[in-house]
C-alpha positions in Angstrom: 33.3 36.0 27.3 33.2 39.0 29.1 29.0 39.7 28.3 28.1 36.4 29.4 30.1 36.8 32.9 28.0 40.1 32.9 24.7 38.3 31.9 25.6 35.9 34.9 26.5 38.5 37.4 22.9 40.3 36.5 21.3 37.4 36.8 22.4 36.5 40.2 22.2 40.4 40.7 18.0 40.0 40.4 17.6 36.7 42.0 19.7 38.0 45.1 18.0 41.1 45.1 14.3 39.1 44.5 15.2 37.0 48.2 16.0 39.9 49.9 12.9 41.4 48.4 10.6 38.6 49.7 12.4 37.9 53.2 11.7 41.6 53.9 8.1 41.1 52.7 7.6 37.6 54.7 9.1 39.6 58.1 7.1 43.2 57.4 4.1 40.3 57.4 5.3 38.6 60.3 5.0 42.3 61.7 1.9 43.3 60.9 0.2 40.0 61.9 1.9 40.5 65.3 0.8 43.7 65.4 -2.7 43.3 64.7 -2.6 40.2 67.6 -1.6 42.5 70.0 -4.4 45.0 69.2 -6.6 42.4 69.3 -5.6 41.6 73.0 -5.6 44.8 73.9 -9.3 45.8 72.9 -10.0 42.5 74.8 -8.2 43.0 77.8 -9.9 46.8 77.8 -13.3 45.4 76.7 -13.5 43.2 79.3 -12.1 45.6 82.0 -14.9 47.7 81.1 -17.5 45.2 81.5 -15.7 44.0 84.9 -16.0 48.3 85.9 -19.8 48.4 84.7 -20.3 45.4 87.0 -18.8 46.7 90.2 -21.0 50.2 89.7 -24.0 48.2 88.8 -22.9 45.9 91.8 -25.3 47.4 94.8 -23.6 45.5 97.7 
C-alpha cells in the first residue's frame, strides 16, 4: 500500500513539476516576443528619426 501511494505521489510530483515547467517556458516566450517588439519599435522610431534629421539638413529653406 505504501509503494503505490509513493508511485502516486511521484507521479503527481512530475506532472506538477512538468506545468510549472511549461507555464515558465510559455511566459519566458511571452518575454522574449515582447522584447523583440519593442526592439523592433525602437529601431523604427530611431530609423525614421534619422531619416526625418537627414531631411531637415538636406532641407535648404
Amino acid at each position: 500500500m505504501v509503494f503505490v501511494v509513493a508511485i502516486i505521489a511521484l507521479l503527481i510530483f512530475i506532472y506538477f513539476n512538468r506545468y510549472i515547467q511549461r507555464k515558465r517556458d510559455e511566459r519566458r516566450e511571452h518575454w522574449r516576443e515582447r522584447r523583440e517588439e519593442q526592439l523592433q519599435q525602437f529601431f523604427e522610431a530611431k530609423k525614421k528619426h534619422s531619416s526625418e534629421q537627414s531631411g531637415e539638413v538636406n532641407d535648404p529653406g
